[in-house]
Every structure is written in C-alpha cells, then in structure tokens.
C-alpha positions in Angstrom: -41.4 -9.8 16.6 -39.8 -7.6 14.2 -37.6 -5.9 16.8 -36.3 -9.1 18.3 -35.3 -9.7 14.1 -34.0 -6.1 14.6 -32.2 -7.1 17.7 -30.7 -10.6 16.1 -29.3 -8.7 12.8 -27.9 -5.9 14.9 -25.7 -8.6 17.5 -25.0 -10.4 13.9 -23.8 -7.7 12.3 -21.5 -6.7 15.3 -20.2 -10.2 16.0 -19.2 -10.4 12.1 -17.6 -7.4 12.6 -15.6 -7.9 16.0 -14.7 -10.7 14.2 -13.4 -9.5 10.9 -11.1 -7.1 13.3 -9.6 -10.1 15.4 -8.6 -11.4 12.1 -7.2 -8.7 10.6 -5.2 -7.8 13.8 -4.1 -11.6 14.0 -2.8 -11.1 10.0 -1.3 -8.0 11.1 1.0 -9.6 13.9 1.8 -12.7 11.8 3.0 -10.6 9.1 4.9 -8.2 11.3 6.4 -11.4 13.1 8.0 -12.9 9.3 9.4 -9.4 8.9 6.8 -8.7 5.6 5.4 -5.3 7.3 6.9 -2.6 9.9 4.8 -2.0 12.8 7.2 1.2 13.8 6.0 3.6 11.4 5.3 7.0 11.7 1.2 7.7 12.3 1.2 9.4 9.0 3.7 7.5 7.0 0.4 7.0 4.2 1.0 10.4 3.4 4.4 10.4 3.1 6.9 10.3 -0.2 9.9 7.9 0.5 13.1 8.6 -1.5 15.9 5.8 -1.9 19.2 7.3 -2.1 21.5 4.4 -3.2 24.3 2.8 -5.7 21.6 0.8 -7.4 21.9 2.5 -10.9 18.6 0.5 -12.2 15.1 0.7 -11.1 15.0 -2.9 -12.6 17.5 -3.9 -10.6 15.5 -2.9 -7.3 11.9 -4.5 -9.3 14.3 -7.5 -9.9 15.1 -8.3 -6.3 11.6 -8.2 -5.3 9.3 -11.0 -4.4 6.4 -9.9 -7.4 4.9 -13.6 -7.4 4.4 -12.9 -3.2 3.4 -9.8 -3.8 0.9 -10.6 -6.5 -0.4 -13.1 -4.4 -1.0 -10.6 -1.3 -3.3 -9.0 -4.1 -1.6 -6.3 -4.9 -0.8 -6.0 -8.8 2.9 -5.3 -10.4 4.4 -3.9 -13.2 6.8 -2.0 -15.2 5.9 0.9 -17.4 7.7 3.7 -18.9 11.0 3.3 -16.9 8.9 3.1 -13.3 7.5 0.4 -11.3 3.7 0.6 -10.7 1.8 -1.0 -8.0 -2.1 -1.3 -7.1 -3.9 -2.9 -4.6 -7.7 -3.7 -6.3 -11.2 -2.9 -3.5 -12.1 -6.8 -2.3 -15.2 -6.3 -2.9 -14.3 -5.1 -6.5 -16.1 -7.9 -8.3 -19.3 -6.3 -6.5 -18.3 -2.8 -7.3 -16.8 -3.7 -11.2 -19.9 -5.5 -11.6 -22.1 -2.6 -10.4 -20.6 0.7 -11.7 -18.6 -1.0 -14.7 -15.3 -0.1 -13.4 -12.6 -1.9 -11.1 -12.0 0.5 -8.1 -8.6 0.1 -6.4 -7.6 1.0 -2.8 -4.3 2.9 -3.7 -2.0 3.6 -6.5 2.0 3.5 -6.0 4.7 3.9 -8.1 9.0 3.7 -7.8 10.2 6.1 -10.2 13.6 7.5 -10.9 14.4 10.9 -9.5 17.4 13.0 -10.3 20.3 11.7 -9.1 22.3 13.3 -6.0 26.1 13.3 -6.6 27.4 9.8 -6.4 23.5 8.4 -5.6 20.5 7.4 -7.5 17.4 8.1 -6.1 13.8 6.6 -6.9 10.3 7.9 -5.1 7.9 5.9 -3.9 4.6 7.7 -3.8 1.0 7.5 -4.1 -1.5 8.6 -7.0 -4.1 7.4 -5.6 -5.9 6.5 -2.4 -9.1 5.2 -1.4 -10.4 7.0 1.7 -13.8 5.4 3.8 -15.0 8.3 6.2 -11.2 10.3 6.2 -9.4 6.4 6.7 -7.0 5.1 4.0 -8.2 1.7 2.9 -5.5 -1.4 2.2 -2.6 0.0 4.5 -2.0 -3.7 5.3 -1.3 -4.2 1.7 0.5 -0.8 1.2 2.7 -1.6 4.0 3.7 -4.8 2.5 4.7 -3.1 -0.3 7.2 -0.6 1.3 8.3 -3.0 3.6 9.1 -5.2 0.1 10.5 -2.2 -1.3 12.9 -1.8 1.5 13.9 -5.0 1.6 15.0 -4.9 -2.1 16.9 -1.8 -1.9 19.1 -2.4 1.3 19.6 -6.4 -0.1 20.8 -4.6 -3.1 22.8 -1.8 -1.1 23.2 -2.0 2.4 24.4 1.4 3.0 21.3 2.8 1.1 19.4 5.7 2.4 15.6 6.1 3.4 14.3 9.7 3.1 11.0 10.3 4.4 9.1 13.1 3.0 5.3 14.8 4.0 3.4 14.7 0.3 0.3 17.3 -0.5 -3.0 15.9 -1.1 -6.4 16.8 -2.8 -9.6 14.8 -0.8 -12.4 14.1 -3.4 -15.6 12.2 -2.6 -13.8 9.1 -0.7 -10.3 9.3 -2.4 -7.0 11.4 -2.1 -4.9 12.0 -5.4 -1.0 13.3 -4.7 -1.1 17.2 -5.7 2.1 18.1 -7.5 
C-alpha cells in the first residue's frame, strides 16, 4: 500500500512538472512571436554586460520610452535611483520564502547606468548585481530577457543607428547566487 502512494505521488509530481515545462516553453514562443524576447542569443548572454553606444544624451530618455506598466506587470519591478535605472525580478514563490526567512529573495538584479561617454556617443551598461542560481542555472531568464529585449527596443526607437556592445562580465558563485565581481 504505501508504495503504490509512493508510486501515485512520484507520476504526480512528474506530470506537474512536464507540465509546468509545456507551459513555460508555450510562454516562451508566444512571447518570442510579439517580438517581447530574442530567441537568438548567445548561450551565455546571462553573463554578459551590454553597452549602448548612442545619441540618446539621457538615461531618462531611454527609461522614458520603455513600457514600465508592461514590464511591471511581467513582474519584474522598475525604478530610477541615483541617475540609473534599476530593475528586479522578485522569486514566485517569494511570499513563501519572505514569509519564512523574513526577507523577499529576488531572481536577479539589473541596472542601466551611464558610462563614460565615447567621442560623439553616450553609452549606458546594462549589467547584473545579482543572480539567483538553482544547481549552477540562472533563475528568471524569461523575465531578464524581456527586459533586454525592452531595453533594446527603447534605445534603437530612440536612435536607430545606436550600437549594441556585448561584453563577458566576471562573477563570484556563493551558496545559490552569482554577484558581478568589479
């Protein structure tokens, strides 16, 4: 009796997850079919720095011409603070997790920030501060890809002759989550 209850949690447990997969995946290509995420990116495009070389002379500008009401509802939180743009994507099971440890975990950490201009071009970086790693895999790269795609968008809407710089960024693993080194 108690490994046939075994047996019935166990196909449960699978079929919740086979599920949860099919629609994720079926999110995935709807998304990637209205244009709101890339599906050509690099493997390891979580670990890379993106710099904006453009005429936009405002970060506002660039936070201005994003959707931040679609965004917020895609979960993912936006703001402005000390002259860069900061972004965060909260754990969906935070309530759980807030509720146990006293404090909200998040999935990742972004920011746009000005960088020193070259010549003629401002720049801004998008990177990360923080990262939520599950067994070595970045959590909420749905979510972070909407953002960049968002980003994107903004920037070339704004300046079509803008230019995307892709950089590889250093980072520190620490029990489940990667902070940018540097």
């Amino acid at each position: 009796m108690g490994t046939a209850i075994t047996l019935i949690i166990i196909v449960v447990a699978l079929g919740a997850g086979i599920y949860g997969r099919i629609q994720s995946s079926k999110k995935q290509k709807e998304l990637a079919a209205r244009g709101d995420i890339r599906t050509d990116r690099a493997k390891d495009w979580v670990h890379q720095t993106t710099v904006f070389s453009t005429t936009v002379d405002s970060i506002d500008k660039i936070y201005q011409a994003m959707h931040i009401d679609w965004l917020k509802g895609q979960g993912i939180e936006c703001g402005r603070s000390n002259g860069a743009c900061q972004f965060r994507l909260a754990v969906t099971s935070s309530k759980v997790i807030e509720s146990a440890r006293g404090v909200r975990e998040v999935d990742w950490e972004t920011s746009l920030t000005p960088a020193p201009p070259q010549g003629q071009k401002h720049q801004y970086k998008f990177s990360f501060q923080h990262m939520r790693n599950v067994n070595g895999v970045p959590q909420g790269t749905v979510g972070l890809n909407i953002l960049l795609t968002e980003i994107e968008k903004a920037v070339l809407s704004l300046d079509p002759q803008a230019d995307v710089q892709r950089l590889s960024s250093e980072y520190s693993t620490q029990r489940n989550t990667r902070r940018v080194v540097g």
